[in-house]
DOTOR-786548 format. One record per residue (C-alpha): residue number from 1; residue in one letter; x, z, y. Coordinates in nm, 4 decimals. Each point is the difference from the previous one (the first is absolute). Last residue first. Layout:
<pts>
{n=NUM; res=A; east=X; up=Z; north=Y}
...
</pts>
This chain:
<pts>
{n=168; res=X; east=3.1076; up=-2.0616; north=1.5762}
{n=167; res=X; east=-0.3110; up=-0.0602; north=-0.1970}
{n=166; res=X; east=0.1359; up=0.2946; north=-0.2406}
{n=165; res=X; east=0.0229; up=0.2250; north=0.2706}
{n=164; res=X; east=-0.3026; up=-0.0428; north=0.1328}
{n=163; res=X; east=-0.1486; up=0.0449; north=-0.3074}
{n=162; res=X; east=0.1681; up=0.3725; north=-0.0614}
{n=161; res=X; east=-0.0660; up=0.1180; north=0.3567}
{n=160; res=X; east=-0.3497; up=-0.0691; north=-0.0627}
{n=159; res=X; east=-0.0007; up=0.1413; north=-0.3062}
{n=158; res=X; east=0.1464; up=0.3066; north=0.1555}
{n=157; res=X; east=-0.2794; up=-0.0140; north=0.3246}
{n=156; res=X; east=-0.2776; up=-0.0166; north=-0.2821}
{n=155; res=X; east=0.0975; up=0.2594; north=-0.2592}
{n=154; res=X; east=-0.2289; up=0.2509; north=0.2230}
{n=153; res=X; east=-0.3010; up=-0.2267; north=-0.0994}
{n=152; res=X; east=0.0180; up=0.1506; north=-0.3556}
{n=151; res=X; east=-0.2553; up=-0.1369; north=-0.2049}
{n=150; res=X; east=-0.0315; up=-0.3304; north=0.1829}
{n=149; res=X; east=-0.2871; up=-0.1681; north=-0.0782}
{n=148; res=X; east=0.0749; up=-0.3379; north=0.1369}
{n=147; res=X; east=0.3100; up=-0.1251; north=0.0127}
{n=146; res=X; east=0.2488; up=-0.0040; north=0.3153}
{n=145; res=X; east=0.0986; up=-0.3175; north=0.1134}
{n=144; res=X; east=0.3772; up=-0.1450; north=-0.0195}
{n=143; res=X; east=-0.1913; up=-0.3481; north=-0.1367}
{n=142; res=X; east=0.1088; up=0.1488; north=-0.3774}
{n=141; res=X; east=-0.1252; up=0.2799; north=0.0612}
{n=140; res=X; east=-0.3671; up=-0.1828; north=0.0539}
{n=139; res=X; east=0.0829; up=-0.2218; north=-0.2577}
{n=138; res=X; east=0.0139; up=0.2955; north=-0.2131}
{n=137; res=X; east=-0.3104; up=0.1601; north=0.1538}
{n=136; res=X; east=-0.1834; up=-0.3143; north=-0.1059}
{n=135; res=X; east=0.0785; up=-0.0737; north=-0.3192}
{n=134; res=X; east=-0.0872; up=0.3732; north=-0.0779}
{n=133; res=X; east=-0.3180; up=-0.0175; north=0.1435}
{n=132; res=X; east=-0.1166; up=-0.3409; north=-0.1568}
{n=131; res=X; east=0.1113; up=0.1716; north=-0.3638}
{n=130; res=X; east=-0.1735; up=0.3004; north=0.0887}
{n=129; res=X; east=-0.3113; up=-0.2631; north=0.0728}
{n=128; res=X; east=0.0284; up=-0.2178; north=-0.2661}
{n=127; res=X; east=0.0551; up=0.3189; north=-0.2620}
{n=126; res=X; east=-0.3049; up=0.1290; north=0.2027}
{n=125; res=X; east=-0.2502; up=-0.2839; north=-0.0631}
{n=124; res=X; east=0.1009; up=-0.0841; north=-0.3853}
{n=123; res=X; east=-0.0809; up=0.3671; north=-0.0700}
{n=122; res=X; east=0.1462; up=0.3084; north=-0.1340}
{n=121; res=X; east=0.0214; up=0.2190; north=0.3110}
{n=120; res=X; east=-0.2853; up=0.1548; north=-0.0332}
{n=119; res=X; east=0.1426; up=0.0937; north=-0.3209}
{n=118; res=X; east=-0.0231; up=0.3850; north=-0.0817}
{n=117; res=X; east=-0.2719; up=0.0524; north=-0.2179}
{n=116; res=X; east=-0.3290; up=0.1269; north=0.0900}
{n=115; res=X; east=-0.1543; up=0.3437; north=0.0600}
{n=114; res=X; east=-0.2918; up=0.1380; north=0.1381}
{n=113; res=X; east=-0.1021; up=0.3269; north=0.0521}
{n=112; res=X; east=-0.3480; up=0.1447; north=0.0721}
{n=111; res=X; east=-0.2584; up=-0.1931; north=-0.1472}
{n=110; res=X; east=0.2452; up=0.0025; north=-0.2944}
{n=109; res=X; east=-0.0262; up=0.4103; north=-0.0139}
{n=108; res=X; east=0.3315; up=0.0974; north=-0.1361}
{n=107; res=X; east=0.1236; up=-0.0390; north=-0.3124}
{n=106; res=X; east=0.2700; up=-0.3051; north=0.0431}
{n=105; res=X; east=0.1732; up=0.2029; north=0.2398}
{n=104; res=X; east=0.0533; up=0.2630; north=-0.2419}
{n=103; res=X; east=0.2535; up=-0.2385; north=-0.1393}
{n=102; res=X; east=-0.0493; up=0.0170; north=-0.4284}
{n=101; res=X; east=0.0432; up=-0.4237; north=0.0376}
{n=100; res=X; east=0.3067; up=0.0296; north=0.1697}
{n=99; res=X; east=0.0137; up=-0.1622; north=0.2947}
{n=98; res=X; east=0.2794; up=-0.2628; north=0.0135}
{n=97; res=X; east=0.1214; up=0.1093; north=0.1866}
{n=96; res=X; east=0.0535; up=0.3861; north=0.0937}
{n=95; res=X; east=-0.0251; up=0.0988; north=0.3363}
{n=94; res=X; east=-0.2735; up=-0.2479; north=-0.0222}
{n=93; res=X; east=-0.0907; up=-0.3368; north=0.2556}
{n=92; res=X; east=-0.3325; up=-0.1238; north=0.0880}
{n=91; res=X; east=-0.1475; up=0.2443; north=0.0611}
{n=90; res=X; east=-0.4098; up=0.1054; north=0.1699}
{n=89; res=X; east=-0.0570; up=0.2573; north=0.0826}
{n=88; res=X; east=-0.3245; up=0.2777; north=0.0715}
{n=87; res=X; east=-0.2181; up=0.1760; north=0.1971}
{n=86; res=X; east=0.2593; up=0.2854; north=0.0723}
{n=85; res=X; east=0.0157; up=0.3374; north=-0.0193}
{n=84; res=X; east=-0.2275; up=-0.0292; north=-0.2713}
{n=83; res=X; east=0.0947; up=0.2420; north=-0.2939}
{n=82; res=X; east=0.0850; up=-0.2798; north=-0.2520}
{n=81; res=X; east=0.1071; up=-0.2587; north=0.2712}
{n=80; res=X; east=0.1951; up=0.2334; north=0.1678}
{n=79; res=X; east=0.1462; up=0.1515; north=-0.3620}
{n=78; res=X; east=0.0856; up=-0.3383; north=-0.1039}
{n=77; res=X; east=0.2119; up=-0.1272; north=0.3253}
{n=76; res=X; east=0.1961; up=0.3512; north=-0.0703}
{n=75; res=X; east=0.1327; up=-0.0571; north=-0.3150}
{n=74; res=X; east=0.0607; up=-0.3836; north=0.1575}
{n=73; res=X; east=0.2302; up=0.1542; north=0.2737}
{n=72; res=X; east=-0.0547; up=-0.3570; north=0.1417}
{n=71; res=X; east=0.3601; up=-0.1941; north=0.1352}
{n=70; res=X; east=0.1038; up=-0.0401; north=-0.3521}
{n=69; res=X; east=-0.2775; up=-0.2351; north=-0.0755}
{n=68; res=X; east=0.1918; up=-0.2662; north=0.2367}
{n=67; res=X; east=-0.1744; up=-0.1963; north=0.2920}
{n=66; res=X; east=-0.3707; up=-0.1118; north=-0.1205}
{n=65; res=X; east=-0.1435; up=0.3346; north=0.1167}
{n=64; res=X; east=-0.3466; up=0.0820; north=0.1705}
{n=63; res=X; east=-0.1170; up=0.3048; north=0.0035}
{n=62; res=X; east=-0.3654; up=0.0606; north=0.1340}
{n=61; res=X; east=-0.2227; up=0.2433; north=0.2546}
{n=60; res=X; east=-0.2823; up=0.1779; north=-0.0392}
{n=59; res=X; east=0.1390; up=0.3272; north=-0.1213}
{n=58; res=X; east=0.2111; up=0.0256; north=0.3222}
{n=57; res=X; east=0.3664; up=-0.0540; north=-0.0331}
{n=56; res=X; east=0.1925; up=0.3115; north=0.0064}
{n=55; res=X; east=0.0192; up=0.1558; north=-0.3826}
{n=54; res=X; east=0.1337; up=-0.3921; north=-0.0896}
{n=53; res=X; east=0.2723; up=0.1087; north=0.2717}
{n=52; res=X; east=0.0375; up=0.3297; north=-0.1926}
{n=51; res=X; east=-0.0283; up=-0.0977; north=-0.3364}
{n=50; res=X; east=0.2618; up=-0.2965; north=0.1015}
{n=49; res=X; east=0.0163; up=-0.3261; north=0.1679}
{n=48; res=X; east=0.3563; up=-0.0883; north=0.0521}
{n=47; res=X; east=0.0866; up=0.1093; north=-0.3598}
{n=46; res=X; east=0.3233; up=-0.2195; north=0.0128}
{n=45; res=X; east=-0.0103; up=-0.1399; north=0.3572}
{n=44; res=X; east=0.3007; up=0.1973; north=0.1201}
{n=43; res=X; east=0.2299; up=-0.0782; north=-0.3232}
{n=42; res=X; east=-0.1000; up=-0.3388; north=-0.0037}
{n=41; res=X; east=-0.2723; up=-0.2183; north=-0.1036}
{n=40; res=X; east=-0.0558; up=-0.3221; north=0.2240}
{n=39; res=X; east=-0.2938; up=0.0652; north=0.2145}
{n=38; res=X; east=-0.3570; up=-0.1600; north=0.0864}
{n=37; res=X; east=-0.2832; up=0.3075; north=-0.0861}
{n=36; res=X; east=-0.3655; up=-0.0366; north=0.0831}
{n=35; res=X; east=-0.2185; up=0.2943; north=0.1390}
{n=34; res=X; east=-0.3581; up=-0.0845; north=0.0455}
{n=33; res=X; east=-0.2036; up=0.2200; north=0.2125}
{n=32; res=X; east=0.3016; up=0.1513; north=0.1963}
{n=31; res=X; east=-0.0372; up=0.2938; north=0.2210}
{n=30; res=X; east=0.1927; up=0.2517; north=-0.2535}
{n=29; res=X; east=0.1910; up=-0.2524; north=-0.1340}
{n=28; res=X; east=0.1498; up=-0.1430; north=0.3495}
{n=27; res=X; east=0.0412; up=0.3750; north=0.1361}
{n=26; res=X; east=0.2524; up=0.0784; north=-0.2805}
{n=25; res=X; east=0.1514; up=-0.3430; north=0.0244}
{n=24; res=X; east=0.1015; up=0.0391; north=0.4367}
{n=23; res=X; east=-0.1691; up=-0.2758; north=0.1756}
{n=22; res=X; east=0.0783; up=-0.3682; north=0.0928}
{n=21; res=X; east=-0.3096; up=-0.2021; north=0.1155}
{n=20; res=X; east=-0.0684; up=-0.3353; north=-0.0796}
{n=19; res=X; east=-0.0548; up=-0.3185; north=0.0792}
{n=18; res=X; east=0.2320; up=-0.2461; north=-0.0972}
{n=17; res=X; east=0.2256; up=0.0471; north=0.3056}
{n=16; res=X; east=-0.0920; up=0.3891; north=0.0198}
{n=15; res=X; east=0.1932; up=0.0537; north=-0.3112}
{n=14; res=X; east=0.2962; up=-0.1671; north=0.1142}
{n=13; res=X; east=-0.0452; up=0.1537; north=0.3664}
{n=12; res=X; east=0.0143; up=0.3104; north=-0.1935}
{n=11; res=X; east=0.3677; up=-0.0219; north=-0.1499}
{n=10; res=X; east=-0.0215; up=-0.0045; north=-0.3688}
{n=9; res=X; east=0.2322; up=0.1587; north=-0.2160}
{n=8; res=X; east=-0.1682; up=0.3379; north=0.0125}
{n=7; res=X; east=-0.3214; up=-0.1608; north=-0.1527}
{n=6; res=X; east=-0.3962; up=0.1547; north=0.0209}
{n=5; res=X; east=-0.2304; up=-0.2867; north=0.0592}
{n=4; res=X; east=-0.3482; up=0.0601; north=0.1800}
{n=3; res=X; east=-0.2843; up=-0.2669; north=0.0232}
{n=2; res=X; east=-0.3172; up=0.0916; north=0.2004}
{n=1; res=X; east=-0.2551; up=-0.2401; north=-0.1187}
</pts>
């Protein structure tokens, strides 16, 4: 398996560490089987896969999003699966949730689409586990060490600055 991630906040060594390759998004859906989506919803992710990105992923291949429904042009999403330009989706997330029950989502080919609700996250195992992570990148700061999963690794030498100064 040849995995390829597309993120300009990610420095390549990151992506190479757990095994994959960083590439450009435009080439990633057009050489991707299975496209899946992992971002927060923002003003440059909003309708991050649209008619022309769904337009460039071969008509074999599969969209995958559990991140936010606003990140799928979902107009779009309905005409590729109507008119094939792609196999197929499957969502977990809406632009508009909950999904109405008129969506034109909810008529397309079943064999072809699937969609679920948007818990995943709902369980006994993964409010232990958040709740494990959390604990543990506060004691982490707390120690003078950085946390784990940094969104913005350029804060580093500040906070730095800003603990040592505390401790002093």
């Amino acid at each position: 398996v040849r995995l390829v991630a597309a993120d300009p906040y990610v420095e390549p060594a990151a992506a190479h560490a757990v095994g994959a390759e960083l590439v450009p998004l435009d080439l990633l859906v057009r050489e991707s089987d299975v496209v899946t989506l992992h971002v927060v919803l923002t003003r440059e992710t909003t309708h991050l896969i649209d008619e022309a990105r769904l337009r460039a992923m071969k008509p074999t291949a599969y969209l995958v999003n559990t991140s936010r429904g606003g990140v799928v042009d979902t107009a779009a999403l309905v005409r590729a699966i109507q008119e094939g330009w792609i196999a197929g989706a499957a969502l977990d997330v809406f632009e508009e949730e909950p999904l109405p029950a008129d969506s034109p989502l909810r008529r397309l080919d079943p064999d072809r689409l699937i969609l679920t609700p948007h818990c995943i996250g709902n369980n006994r195992d993964s409010h232990r586990t958040g709740t494990r992570m959390a604990v543990d990148n506060i004691l982490r700061a707390l120690r003078g060490e950085v946390p784990g999963y940094v969104q913005n690794p350029g804060a580093i030498p500040r906070w730095r600055e800003r603990v040592a100064a505390v401790r002093n």
